[in-house]
N, C-alpha and C positions, 0 to 999 in steps of 0.2 A: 549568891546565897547569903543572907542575912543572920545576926543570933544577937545575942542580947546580951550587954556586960551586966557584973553583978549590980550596975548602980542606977539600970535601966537603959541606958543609951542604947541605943543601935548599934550593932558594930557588922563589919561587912568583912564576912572568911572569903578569901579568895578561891573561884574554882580550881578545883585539881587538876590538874595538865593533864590530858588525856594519855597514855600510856602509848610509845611510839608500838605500833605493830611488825613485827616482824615475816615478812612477804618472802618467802620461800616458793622455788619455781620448779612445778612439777611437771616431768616428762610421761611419754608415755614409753621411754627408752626399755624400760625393765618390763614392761609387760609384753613388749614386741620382743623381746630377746629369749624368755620363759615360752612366748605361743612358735617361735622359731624354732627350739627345743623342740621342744613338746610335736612340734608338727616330722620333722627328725625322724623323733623314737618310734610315731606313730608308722611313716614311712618303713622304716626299718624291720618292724615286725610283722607288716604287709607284706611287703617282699620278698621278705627273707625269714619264711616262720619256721620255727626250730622246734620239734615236736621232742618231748622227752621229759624226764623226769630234772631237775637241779637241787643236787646234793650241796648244804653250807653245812661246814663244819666248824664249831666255835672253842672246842677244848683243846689243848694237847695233852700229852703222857703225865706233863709232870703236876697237871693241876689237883688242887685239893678233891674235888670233884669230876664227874666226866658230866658235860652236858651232853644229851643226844645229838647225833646228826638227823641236820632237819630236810627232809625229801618233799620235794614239792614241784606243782607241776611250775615245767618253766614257761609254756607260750601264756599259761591261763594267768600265772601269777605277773608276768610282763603286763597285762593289759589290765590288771585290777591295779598295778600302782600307775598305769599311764591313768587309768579313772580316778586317780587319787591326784595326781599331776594337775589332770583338769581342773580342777575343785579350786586348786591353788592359785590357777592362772585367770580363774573368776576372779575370785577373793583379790587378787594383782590388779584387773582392769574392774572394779567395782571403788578401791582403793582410789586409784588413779583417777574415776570421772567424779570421784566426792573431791580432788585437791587433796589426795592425800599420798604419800608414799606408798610403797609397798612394802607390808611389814617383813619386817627380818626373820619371822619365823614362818611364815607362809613363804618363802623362798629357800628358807632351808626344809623344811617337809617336800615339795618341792623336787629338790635334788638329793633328797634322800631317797624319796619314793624310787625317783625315776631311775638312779643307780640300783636300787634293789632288783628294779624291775629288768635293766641290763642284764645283770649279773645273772639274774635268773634265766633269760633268754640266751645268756652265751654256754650257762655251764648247762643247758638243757639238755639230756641224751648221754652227757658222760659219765662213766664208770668212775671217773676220782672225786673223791671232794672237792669243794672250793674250801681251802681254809681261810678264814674268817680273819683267824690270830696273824697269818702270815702277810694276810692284807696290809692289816694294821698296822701290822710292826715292821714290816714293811715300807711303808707310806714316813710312818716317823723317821727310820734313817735314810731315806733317800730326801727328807724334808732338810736334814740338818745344813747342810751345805745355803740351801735356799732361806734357813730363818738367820742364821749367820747373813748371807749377805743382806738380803731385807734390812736388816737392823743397821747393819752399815750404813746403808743407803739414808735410813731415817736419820741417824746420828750426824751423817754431812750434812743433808737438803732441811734439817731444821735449823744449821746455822747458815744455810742461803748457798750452799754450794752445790752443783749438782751433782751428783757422782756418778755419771757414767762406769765411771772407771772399776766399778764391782767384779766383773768379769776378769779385768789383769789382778785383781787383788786374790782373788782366787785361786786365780791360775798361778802366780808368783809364790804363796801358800803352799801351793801343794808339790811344786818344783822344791822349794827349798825347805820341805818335810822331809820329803823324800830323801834328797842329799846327806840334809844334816842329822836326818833317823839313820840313815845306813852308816855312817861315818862312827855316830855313838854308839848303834845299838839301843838306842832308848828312842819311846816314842814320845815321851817327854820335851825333850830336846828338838824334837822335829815340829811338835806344835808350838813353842816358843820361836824356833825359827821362823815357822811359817807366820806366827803376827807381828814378829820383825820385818821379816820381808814387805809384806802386803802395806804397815804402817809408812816404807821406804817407799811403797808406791803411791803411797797416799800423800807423804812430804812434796813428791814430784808436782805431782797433781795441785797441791796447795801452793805451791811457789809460783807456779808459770796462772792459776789462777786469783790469788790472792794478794803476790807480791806485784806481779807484771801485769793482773787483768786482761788474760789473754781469757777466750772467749770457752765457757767453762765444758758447752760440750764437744767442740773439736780437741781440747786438751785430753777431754774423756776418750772421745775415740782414738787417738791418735798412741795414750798410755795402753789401751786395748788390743788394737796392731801390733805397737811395740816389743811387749812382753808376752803376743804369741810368739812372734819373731826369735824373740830370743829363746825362749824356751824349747822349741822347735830347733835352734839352731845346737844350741847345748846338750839339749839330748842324743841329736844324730852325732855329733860329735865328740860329744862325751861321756854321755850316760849308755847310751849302745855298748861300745866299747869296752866298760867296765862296771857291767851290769852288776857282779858281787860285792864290787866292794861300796859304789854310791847311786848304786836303785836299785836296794833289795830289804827294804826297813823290815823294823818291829812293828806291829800292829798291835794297836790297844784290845785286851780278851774283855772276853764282855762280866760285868761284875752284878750276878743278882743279888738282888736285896733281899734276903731269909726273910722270908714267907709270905711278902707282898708280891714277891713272883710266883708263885702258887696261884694265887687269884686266876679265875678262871677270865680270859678274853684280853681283858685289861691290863693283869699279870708280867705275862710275857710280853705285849705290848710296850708298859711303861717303865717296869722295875726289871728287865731284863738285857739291860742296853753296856754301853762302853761308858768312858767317863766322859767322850766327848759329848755324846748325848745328852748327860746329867747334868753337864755343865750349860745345855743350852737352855733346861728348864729352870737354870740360874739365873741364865744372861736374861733373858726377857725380861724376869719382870722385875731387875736389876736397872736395866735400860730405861724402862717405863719410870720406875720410881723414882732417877735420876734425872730425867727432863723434866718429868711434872711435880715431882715433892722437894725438890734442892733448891738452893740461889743457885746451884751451877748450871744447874736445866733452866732456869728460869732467865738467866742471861744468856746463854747458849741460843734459849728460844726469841728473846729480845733482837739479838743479834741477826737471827732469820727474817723475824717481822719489819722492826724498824732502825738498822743499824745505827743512822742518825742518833735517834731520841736514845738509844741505849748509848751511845758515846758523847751526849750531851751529860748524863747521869754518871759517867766516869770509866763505863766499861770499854776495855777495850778489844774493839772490835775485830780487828788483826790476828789479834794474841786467840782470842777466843774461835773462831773459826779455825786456826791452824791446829789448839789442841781436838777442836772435836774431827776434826780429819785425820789424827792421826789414832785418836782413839776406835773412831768408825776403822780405820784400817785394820787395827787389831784386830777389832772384832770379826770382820773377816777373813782374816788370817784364818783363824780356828776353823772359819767353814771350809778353805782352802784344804788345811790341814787331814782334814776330814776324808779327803780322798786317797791320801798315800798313809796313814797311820790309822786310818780304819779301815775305809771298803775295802782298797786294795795292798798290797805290799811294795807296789811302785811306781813311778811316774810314767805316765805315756803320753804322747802328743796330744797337747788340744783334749785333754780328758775332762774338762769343766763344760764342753759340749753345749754352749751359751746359757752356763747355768746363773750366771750375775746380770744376764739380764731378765732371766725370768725371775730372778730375785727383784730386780729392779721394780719389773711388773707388778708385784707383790707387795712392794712396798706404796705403790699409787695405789694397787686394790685396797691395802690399808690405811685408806688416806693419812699420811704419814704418822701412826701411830705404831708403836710397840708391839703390842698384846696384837691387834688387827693383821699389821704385817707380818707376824709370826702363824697367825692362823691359816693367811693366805699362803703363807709357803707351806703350811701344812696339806694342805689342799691339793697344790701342785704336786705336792711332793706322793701325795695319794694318785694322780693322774700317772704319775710316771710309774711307776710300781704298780698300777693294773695293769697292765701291756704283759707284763712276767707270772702274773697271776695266771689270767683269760691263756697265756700262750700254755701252761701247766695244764689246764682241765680240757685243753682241746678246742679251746674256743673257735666258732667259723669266723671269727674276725678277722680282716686280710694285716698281715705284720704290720705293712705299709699303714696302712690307718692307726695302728697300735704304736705306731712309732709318732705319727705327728699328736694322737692323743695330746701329751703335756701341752704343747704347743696351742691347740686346740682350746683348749680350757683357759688358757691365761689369754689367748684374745679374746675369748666369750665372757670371763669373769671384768678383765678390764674395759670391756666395750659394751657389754649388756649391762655388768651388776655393779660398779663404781660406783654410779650414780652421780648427783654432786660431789667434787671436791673442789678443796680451796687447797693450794700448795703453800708452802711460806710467802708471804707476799714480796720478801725480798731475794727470793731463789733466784739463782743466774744473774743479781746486780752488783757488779763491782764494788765495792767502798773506797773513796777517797777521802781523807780527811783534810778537812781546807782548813 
C-alpha cells in the first residue's frame, strides 16, 4: 500500500497483519444430549399419561399479597412445554450446523419448559398443591453445602491442585460442628470449628501434595477413605454413647429480613434463611472478586497456569498454593458445618452422602469459575429437593428414580452441557524449583 510524504516522495505504509483468527471446535455434544432428554420426557408421557388437573401454588400465609393457585391441566400442559422443548432443540442443531454453539438461553428455556412440563405431569390428579415457594427454598438450602464446596474446589484447582479431597472436608466439618456445638452450646463455635477442621484436611492434602509431590488424586482419594473411616469410627464409639452431651448441637434459627420476606415467591425463598445461607450469598461473589479483581487472585491464578513464569517474576509458588488450600478448606468447612448447625441437630454416619463430589461435578460444570459453580450447585441442589417435593403431592414417580434424580442431573449437566472446558493448564503438575 503506497501514500505520499508531505514533500511529494512516495512513501510505502506496510500492510496490516492480518488478525490471528480464533478457531473454536464445535460439537454436536449439546444437541445430542437436549434430543436425548427431550426423547425421555416424550417416552414418559406416552407411557405413562397421568390424566388430571396440577395445582402450583406460589404464595404462603405471610406474604404481602396472596397470588392464586394456578390449576391447570397436567397431561395437556406436559406436552405444550415438550412442543416448546422442541422449538429449542431446533434452534440447538440449526446453531450447531451454522458452527455455532448453543445459545445459553435456548438451553435454559429448554429446561425450564421441560421441568414445568414434569412438574405438571407428576402433580396431575392430586388434591395438594405443589408449592412453588417450598421448591425453591428448598433447592437453596440443600444447595448450600454443594456452593461451599464448589468454591472450594475452585479455590485449590485454580492454583493447580486438584481437590479431590471436598467430600472429607465436608465430612470432617460437620463431625467437628457437631462436637464442638454440643460441647458450647453455640452454633457459632461449631461453624468455626468446622473450617478449622476441614483447613486441617486441607493442610494434609497440601503437604503430601505439594511438599512431597505425591500424586494429587490418590492423595484425594485416600483423605476421602480416611476421614470416613474415622468418623465412622468416632461416632460408633464415641458420639453413640454420649449422644447429650457431644452430638446434640444448637442450630442456627432462621433470621427474616423485615419485609423483603414478605415479597411473594422470592421472599421466603431468599430473605428467609439462617445466617449460614446469607453468608454464602457473601462468599461467592467475595471468591469471584478475589481471584479476578486482586494481585492475590491474580497470582493465585498465575500459579495454576504457569508456575514457572510466576516464580521467575518472584512469586512464590509453594507458599501461594498452600494458602489457597487452606483457604479453599475453610471455605468448606462452612458447607460441612451446614449439616449439623443447620439441617440437622447432630452427626450421623457418612451424612455428606457424596455430597463433595457432586460439588466437585459442579465446579467443572462451572468451568472453574465462582459465580458459574455456585449456580451449578444451585441446580443440583434443586435436583435433590424435588424427589421431597413430587414424594409430598403424590407423585407416580418410583422413590428409586427420585433418589438417583441428583445423581442423574450432574452426569447429564456434566456430559451433555459442559461443553468446552479448559482446566488450569498446570492442575495436577507438581512444582519443583531448580
Amino acid at each position: 500500500m503506497s501514500a505520499t510524504t508531505v514533500d511529494g516522495a512516495p512513501a510505502t505504509v506496510p500492510e496490516r497483519p492480518e488478525r490471528g483468527r480464533t478457531v473454536s471446535t464445535v460439537t454436536w455434544k449439546a444437541s445430542i444430549a437436549l434430543a436425548v432428554v427431550l426423547a425421555l420426557y416424550a417416552l414418559l408421557l406416552l407411557l405413562a399419561p397421568h390424566e388430571g388437573d396440577a395445582r402450583f401454588a406460589l404464595s404462603t400465609a405471610g406474604d404481602f399479597f396472596q397470588l392464586p393457585v394456578y390449576v391447570v391441566p397436567g397431561l395437556g400442559t406436559a406436552w405444550l412445554c415438550g412442543a416448546v422443548a422442541l422449538v429449542m432443540l431446533v434452534v440447538s442443531v440449526l446453531a450447531t450446523r451454522a458452527r455455532r454453539r448453543t445459545p445459553l438461553w435456548a438451553t435454559a428455556v429448554f429446561a425450564v419448559f421441560l421441568l414445568v412440563g414434569f412438574l405438571a405431569w407428576a402433580a396431575a390428579g392430586s388434591p395438594r398443591d405443589l408449592s412453588v415457594v417450598g421448591l425453591l427454598g428448598g433447592a437453596v438450602v440443600l444447595a448450600v453445602p454443594l456452593v461451599y464446596g464448589s468454591l472450594s474446589g475452585v479455590i485449590g484447582e485454580r492454583a493447580g491442585i486438584i481437590n479431590i479431597a471436598i467430600e472429607s472436608q465436608l465430612l470432617a466439618g460437620a463431625f467437628t460442628a457437631a462436637v464442638v456445638g454440643s460441647l458450647t452450646h453455640s452454633p457459632w463455635a461449631g461453624l468455626v470449628a468446622a473450617m478449622a477442621a476441614a483447613a486441617l484436611v486441607a493442610l494434609v492434602l497440601a503437604v503430601f501434595t505439594i511438599t512431597y509431590r505425591v500424586n494429587q488424586i490418590i492423595v484425594g482419594v485416600v483423605l476421602n477413605v480416611l476421614v470416613i473411616g474415622l468418623t465412622s469410627f468416632f461416632y460408633s464409639l464415641v458420639l453413640v454413647p454420649n449422644t447429650e452431651t457431644l452430638n446434640t448441637t444448637v442450630r442456627f434459627e432462621r433470621i427474616p429480613i423485615p419485609f423483603l420476606e414478605r415479597i411473594p415467591v422470592i421472599g421466603p425463598v431468599l430473605f428467609d434463611q439462617t445466617i449460614v445461607v446469607y453468608l454464602m450469598f457473601l462468599v461467592v461473589p467475595a471468591v469471584w472478586f478475589a481471584l479476578f479483581r486482586t494481585r492475590w487472585g491474580l497470582r493465585l491464578r498465575a500459579v495454576g497456569e504457569h508456575p514457572r513464569a510466576a516464580d521467575t517474576v518472584g512469586i512464590d509458588v509453594l507458599r501461594t498454593r498452600y494458602r489457597a488450600l487452606l483457604i479453599a478448606g475453610a471455605v468448606g468447612g462452612m458447607g460441612g458445618a451446614f449439616y449439623t448447625v443447620v439441617s440437622i441437630n447432630q452427626f450421623n454416619r457418612e451424612m455428606t452422602a457424596g455430597a463433595g463430589f457432586i460439588a466437585l461435578a459442579a465446579m467443572i460444570f462451572g468451568k472453574w469459575n465462582p459465580v458459574r459453580a455456585a449456580l451449578a450447585g444451585l441446580l443440583f441442589g434443586f435436583a435433590t429437593n424435588l424427589q421431597n417435593v413430587l414424594a409430598v403431592v403424590g407423585s407416580p414417580v418410583p422413590s428409586q428414580f427420585m433418589l438417583m434424580l441428583p445423581y442423574l442431573v450432574t452426569l447429564f449437566a456434566v456430559a451433555g452441557l459442559v461443553g468446552r472446558s479448559r482446566p488450569p493448564a498446570a492442575l495436577a503438575t507438581p512444582y519443583t524449583k531448580e
